[in-house]
N, C-alpha and C positions, 0 to 999 in steps of 0.2 A: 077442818083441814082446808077448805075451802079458801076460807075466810085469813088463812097463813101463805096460800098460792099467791091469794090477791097481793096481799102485802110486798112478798115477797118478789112479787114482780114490780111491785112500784118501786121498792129500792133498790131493785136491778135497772131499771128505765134512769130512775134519777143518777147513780154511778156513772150510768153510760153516758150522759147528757153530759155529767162533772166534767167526766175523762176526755171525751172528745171538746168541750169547751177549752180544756189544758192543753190537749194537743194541738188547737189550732192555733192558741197563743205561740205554743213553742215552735211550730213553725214561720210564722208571720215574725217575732222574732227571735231571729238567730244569736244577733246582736245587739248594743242599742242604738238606735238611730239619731245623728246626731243633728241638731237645729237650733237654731237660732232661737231667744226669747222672742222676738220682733215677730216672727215664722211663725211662731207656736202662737202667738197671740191673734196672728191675722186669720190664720187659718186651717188652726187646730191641730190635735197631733196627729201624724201620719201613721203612725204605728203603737201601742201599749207599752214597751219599753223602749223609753228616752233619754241622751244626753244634752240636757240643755245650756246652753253657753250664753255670756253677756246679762245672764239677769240680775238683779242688785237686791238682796234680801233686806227685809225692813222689819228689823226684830222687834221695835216698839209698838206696831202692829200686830205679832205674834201672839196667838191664843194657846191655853193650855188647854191643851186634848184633854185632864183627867177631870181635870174641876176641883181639886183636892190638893193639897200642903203637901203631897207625893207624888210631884211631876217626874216624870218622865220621858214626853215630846210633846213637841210643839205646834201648830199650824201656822206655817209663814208666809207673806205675801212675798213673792218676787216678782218682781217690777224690772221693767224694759230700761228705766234709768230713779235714780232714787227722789228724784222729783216727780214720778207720776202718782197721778192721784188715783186714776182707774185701778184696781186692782182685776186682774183677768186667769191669774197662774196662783197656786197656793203647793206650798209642800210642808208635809209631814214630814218630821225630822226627829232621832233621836241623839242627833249629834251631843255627845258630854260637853263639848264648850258652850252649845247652845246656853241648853238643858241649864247651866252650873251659873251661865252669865245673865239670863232671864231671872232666873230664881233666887240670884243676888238682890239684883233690881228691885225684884215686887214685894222680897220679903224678908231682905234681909238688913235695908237702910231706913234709919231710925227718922230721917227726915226731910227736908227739901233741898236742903244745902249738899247733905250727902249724895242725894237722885243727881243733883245738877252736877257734880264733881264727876261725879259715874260717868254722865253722859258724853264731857265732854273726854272723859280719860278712854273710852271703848267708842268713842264718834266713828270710828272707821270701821269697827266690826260691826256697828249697829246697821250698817249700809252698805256692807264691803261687797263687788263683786262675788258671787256663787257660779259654780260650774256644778248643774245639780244632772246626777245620773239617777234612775227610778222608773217605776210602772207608774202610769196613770190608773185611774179606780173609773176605765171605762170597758172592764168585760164584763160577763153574767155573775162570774162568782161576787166582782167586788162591787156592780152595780147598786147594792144595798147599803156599803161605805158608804158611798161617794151621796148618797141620800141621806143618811147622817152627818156626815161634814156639810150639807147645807141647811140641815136642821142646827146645827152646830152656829154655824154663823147667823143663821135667824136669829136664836136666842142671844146673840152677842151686839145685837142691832147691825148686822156688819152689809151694804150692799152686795148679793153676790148675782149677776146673770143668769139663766139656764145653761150656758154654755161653759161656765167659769170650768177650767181644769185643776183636779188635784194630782199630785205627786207623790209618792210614797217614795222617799229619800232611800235609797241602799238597797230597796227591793229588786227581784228580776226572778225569771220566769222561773217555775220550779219543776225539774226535770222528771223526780220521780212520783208527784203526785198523778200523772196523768197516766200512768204505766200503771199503777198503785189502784186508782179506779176502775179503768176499764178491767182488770184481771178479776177484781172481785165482780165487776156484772158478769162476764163471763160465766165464774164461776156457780153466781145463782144462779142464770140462765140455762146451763147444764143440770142443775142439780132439779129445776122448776121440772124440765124435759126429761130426765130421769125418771123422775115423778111420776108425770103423767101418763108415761109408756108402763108405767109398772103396774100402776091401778088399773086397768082393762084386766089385766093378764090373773091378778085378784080375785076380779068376780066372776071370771071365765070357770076358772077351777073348781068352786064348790059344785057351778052348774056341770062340770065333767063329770063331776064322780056320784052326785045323784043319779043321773044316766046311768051308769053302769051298775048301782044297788039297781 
């Protein structure tokens, strides 16, 4: 029984940590804040949900997130103008034209002639302007992401900074996960307290009624 308290209070402790982790996203923010690629590059992002403007995505640089002939999304670099070579910003993207136009590219053109026609027939989309809205994978919950996307790009030989920022394209804060968690700490933490006030009153009892035999 003991040994169920303990537990049960660590996943009451860890709930609570989730919950207020969420609530504090969801107030810091409300909206997403908007900034500049240039801004974002100099000096990081002001806030976890961002709309960022001017960046120029470089799809031929794009990594598949699966690893696997059943992609799904992407990792992209966006870039301050589509001549830079630094890459500083990356987003996560599930966008279907992406997704449908990469996986053309890598595996569906039989050879070189065809790659180069591709190229020059999507030259615009390969480099187009993005105006990218998303959370960055800089809280507690997604700090572990965002560890993996640079494991991710190790294995890909790809230079990435300690500071580099990722973007998760579409995401933003979720409202009732953090309603969601703390009501279940709550709820253990009542039931732990319940508990505890009830066991004294247990062993009280047998010693009452020997006393009176």
């Amino acid at each position: 029984m003991k040994r169920f308290r303990v537990t049960l209070l660590v996943i009451c402790l860890i709930l609570g940590w989730l919950g207020y982790a969420d609530l504090r996203i969801l107030l810091r923010n409300p909206e997403p804040v908007p900034i500049s690629i240039g801004d974002l590059e100099r000096n990081g992002a002001p806030r976890e949900w961002l709309t960022v403007t001017g960046g120029h995505q470089d799809l031929l640089q794009a990594i598949n997130m699966s690893g696997t002939m059943e992609i799904d999304s992407f990792l992209v670099p966006l870039k301050a103008s589509p001549e830079a070579s630094e890459i500083h910003v990356w987003f996560e993207t599930r966008d279907p034209e992406i997704v449908d136009l990469l996986t053309s590219y890598y595996f569906h053109l039989d050879n070189d002639t065809e790659r180069s026609e591709f190229l020059v027939e999507n030259q615009f989309i390969l480099t187009a302007e993005r105006e990218l809205t998303g959370m960055t994978a800089e809280s507690l919950v997604a700090d572990s992401n965002r560890q993996k996307l640079l494991e991710l790009l190790e294995e890909m030989n790809v230079p990435a900074s300690e500071n580099v920022i990722f973007i998760s394209e579409g995401k933003q804060p979720v409202k009732g996960r953090a309603l969601f968690f703390s009501t279940m700490a709550v709820i253990g933490l009542l039931k732990l307290l319940f508990d505890l006030l009830k066991s004294p009153a247990k062993k009280i009892q047998p010693e009452t009624e020997c006393e009176k035999g």
